[in-house]
C-alpha positions in Angstrom: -11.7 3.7 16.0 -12.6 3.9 19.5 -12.1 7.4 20.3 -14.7 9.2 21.8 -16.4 11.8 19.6 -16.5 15.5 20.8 -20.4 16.7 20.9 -21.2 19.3 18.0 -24.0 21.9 17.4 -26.1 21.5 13.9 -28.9 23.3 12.3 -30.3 19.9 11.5 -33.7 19.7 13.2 -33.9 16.8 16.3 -38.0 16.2 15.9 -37.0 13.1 14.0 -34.3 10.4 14.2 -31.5 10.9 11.6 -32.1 7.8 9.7 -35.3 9.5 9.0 -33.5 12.7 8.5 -31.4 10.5 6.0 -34.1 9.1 4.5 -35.7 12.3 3.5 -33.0 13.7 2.3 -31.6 10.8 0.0 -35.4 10.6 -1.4 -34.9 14.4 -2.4 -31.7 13.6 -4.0 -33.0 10.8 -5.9 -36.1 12.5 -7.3 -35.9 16.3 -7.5 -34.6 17.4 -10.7 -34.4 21.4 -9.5 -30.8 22.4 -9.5 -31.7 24.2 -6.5 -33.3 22.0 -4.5 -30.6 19.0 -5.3 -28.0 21.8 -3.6 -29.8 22.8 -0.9 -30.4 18.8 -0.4 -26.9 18.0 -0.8 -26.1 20.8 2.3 -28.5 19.4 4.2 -26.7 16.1 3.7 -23.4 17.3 4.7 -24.3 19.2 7.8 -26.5 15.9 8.7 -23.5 13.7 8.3 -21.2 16.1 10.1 -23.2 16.2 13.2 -23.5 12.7 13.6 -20.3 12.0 13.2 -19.3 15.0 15.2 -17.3 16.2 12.5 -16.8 20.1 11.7 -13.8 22.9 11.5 -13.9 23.1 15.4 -13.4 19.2 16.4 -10.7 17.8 13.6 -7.6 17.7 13.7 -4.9 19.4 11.7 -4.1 16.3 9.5 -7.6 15.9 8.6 -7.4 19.3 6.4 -4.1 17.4 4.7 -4.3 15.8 1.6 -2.1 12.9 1.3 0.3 12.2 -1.9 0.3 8.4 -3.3 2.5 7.1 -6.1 -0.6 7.6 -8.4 -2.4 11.1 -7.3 -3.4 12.8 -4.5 -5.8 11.8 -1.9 -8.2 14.0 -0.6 -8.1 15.3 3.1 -10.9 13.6 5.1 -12.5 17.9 5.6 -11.7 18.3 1.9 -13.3 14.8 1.0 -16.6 15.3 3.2 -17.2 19.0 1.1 -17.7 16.8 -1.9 -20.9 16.1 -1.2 -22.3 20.0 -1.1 -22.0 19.2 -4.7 -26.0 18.4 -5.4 -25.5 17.5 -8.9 -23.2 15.0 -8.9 -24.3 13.7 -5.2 -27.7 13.2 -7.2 -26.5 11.7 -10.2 -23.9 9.0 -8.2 -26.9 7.9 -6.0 -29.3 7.3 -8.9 -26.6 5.5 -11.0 -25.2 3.4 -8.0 -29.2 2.9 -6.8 -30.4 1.7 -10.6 -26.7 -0.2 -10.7 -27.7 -2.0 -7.7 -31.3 -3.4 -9.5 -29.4 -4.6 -12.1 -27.0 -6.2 -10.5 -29.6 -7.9 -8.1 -30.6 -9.2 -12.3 -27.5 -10.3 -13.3 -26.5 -12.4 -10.2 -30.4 -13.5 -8.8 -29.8 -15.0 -5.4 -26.5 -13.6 -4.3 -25.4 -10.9 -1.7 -24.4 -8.2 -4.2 -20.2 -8.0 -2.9 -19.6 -3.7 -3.2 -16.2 -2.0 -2.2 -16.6 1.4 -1.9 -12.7 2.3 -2.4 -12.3 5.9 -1.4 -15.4 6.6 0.8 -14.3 9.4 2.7 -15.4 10.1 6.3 -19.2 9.9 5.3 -19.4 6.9 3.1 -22.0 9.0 0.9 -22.0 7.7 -2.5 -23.2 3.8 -0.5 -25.9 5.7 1.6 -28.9 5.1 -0.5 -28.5 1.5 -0.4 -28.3 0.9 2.9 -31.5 2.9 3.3 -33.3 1.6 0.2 -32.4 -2.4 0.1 -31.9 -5.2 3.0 -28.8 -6.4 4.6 -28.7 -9.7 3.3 -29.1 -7.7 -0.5 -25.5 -6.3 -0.5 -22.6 -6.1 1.6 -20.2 -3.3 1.5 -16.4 -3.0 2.5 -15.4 0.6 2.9 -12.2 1.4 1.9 -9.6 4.5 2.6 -6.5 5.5 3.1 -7.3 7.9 5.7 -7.7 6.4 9.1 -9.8 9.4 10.2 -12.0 8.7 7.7 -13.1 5.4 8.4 -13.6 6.3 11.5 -15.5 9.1 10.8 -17.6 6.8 8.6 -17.6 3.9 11.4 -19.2 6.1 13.9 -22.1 7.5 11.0 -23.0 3.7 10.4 -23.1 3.0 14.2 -25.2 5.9 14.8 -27.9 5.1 12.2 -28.0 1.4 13.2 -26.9 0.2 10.1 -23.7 -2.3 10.8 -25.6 -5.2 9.9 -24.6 -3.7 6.1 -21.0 -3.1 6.3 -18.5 -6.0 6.0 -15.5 -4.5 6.6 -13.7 -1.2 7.1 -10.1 -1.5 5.6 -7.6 1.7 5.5 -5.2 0.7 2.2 -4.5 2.7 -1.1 -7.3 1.2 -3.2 -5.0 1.5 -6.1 -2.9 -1.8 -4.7 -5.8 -3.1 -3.0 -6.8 -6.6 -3.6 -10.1 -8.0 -2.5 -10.3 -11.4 -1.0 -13.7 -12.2 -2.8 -14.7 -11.7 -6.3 -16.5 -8.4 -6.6 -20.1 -7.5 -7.6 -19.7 -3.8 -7.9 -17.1 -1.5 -7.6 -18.0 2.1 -6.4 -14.8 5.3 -6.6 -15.2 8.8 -7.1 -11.6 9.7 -6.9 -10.9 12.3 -9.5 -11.4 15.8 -10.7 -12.0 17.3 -14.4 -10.0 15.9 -17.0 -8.9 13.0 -14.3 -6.2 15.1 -12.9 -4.3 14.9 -9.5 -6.4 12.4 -8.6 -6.0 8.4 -8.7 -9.0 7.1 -10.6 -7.7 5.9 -13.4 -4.8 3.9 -11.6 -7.6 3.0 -8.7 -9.7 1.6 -12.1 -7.0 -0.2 -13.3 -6.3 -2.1 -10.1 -9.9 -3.0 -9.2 -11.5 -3.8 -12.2 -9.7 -6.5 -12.9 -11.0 -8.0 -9.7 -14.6 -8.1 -10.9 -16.7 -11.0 -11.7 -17.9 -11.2 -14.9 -20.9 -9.3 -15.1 -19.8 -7.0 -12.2 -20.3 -3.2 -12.5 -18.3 -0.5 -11.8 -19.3 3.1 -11.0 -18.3 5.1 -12.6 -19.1 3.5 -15.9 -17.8 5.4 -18.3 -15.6 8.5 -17.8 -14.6 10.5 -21.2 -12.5 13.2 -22.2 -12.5 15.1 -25.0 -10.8 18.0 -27.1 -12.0 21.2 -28.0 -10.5 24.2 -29.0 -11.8 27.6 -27.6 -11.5 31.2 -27.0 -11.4 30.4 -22.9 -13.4 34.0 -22.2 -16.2 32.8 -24.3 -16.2 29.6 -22.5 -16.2 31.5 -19.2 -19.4 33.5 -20.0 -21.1 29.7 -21.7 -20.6 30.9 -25.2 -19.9 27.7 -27.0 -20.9 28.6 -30.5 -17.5 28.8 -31.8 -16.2 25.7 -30.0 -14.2 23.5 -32.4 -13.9 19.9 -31.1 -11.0 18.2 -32.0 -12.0 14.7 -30.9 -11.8 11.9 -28.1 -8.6 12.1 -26.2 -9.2 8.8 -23.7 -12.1 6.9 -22.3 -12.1 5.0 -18.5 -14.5 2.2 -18.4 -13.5 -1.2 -16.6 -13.5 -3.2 -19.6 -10.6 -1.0 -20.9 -8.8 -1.0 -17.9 -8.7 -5.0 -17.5 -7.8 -5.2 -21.1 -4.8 -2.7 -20.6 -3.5 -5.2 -17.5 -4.3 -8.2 -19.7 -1.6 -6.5 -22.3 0.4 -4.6 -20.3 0.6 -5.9 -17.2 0.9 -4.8 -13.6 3.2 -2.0 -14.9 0.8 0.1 -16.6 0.5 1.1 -12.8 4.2 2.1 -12.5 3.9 5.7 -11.0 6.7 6.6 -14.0 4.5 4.7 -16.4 2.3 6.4 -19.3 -1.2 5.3 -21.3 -1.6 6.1 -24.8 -4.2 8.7 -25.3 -5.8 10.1 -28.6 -4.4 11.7 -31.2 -5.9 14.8 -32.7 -5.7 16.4 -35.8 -5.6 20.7 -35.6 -7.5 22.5 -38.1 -6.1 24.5 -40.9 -7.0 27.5 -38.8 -6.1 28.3 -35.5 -8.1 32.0 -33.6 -5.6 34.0 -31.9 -7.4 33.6 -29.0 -8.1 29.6 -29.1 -6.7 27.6 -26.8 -7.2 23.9 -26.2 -9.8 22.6 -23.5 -10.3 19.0 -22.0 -14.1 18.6 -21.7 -15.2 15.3 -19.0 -18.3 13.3 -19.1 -19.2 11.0 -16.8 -21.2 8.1 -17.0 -22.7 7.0 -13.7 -24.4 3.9 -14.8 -26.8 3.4 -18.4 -28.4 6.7 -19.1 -27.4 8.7 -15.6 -24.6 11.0 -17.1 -22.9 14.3 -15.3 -22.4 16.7 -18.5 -20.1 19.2 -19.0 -20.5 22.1 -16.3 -23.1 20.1 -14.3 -20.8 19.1 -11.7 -17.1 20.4 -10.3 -16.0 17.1 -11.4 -17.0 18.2 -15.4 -16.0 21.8 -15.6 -13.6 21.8 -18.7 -9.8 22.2 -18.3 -8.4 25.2 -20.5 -4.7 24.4 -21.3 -3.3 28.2 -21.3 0.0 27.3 -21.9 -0.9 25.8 -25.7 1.7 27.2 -27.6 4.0 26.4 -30.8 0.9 24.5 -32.3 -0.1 25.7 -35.6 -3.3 24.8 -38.1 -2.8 21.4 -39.2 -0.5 20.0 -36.6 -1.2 16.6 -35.0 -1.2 16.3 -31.2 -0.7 13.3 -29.1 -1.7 12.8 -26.1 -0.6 10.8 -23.1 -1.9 9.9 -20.0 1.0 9.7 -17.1 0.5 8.7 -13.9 3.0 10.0 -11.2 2.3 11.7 -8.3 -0.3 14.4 -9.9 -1.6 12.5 -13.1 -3.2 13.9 -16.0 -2.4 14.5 -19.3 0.0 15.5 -21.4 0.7 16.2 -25.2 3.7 16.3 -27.9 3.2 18.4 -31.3 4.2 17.0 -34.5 4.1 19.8 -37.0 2.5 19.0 -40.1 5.2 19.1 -41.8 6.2 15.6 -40.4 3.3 13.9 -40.6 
């Protein structure tokens, strides 16, 4: 992580010091409530991080616009991972979950150095960026963890820059989904997935670092839930939901199911050829020529900080276009596999079985 960083112009004002900057703009984030203002906050955020750590379209290279496949999903390019943050919303929703998080686990565990891996951080280590501007070294340590080398160093150089080492414990470039931790974990912190918890590793990432939590520990996301609808997909385009039908919940992600699946399961509930049992839905007597099914996400940050549907890129719904041969009163099952692009799948049984 050594190499030397190629200078880079920015639009980011130089009257005060970018830990200042930072400041001000993770203050914005955590208070404004103005869709607009969290946006234009969350590009100020990205083009602050990218100057310092001389990141942009000109200075990477090639590989860093390259995703990279794992057995469980597909990790983000370090240029792909970094534009995550434009998103304002969910920027502002992570920070005050993983902020209010932080409090309580400073309650549950009075005394200790809060122990956080951040498995996934991309080159600007966002998501841990209000605590190492809000609390004291000695109140949490944080291992960043990625499996792009660019990244880390990318997020190496930010930290340098802002002075604020004396926070990180450890950079470490693994797959966070076969990552084990040498100390028992406070809190866990990943935002690897997209709606409906496709392509993405989160839920194999959960399952292989939850586990590793002391009891008590919290993990971030807390709660991720998808659910069933069926719609007429233009309608849902234009935010016509009247007509929605919902079907019901097709699988929640939380850490306590994920170390109760490995309790029962076992390490190969991770198998990249291996499945998870989802929901199973009952269709309605009646189906619209026009309905289709669509898998809805919500995501709970921590307690009551939740990402609806539509709020965030990570919550848009999925609209299965290909749902056909499913008539009214047909059960559908679902399944989770994992592979190398995860996500869900389904098997009909007409009602005539049932």
């Amino acid at each position: 992580m050594n190499r030397k960083p190629k200078t880079t112009s920015c639009s980011i004002p130089s009257r005060t010091s970018p830990l200042e900057q930072l400041r001000e703009i993770i203050g914005a984030l955590l208070l404004s409530d103005n869709h607009r203002e969290l946006n234009y906050a969350a590009v100020k955020l990205h083009s602050l991080l990218a100057k310092i750590s001389g990141m942009n379209n000109d200075t990477v290279q090639s590989s860093d616009s390259l995703s990279t496949a794992l057995p469980f999903g597909e990790a983000l390019s370090p240029i792909n991972a970094a534009r995550c943050v434009s998103d304002g919303p969910r920027t502002s929703k992570f920070f005050r979950g993983i902020h209010a998080a932080l409090l309580e686990a400073q309650r549950r565990f009075p005394g200790d150095t809060i122990e956080i891996l951040y498995a996934g951080c991309g080159p600007f280590a966002t998501l841990v960026l209000p605590l190492v501007t809000q609390f004291k070294a000695d109140q949490a340590q944080i291992t960043l963890l990625d499996i792009h080398a660019q990244s880390l160093e990318f997020a190496h150089r930010i930290i340098e820059r802002l002075g604020l080492t004396d926070y990180i414990r450890d950079y470490t470039q693994r797959d966070a989904a076969s990552y084990v931790h040498p100390r028992p974990l406070h809190m866990v912190i990943t935002e690897t997935m997209q709606k409906a918890l496709s392509k993405e590793p989160q839920v194999a990432i959960t399952l292989n670092l939850a586990p590793q939590l002391r009891r008590g520990g919290i993990f971030i996301p807390e709660r991720v839930t998808i659910d069933a609808y069926l719609c007429d997909p233009h309608r849902e385009m234009a935010r016509i939901r009247e007509d929605r039908i919902k079907l019901g919940r097709v699988f929640e992600l939380t850490a306590e199911k994920a170390s109760e699946i490995i309790r029962t399961r076992g390490n190969r509930s991770c198998d990249a050829k291996a499945s998870l049992p989802a929901g199973t839905i009952d269709l309605p007597r009646e189906i619209a020529a026009r309905q289709t099914l669509m898998l809805a996400t919500t995501i709970t940050v921590f307690d009551k900080i939740v990402i609806d549907e539509y709020e965030s890129g990570l919550t848009h719904p999925l609209c299965v276009y290909d749902f056909s041969g499913a008539n009214g009163r047909d059960r559908i099952e679902f399944k989770y596999y994992f592979e190398n692009s995860p996500g869900f799948k389904w098997h009909i049984h007409p009602h005539e079985a049932v």
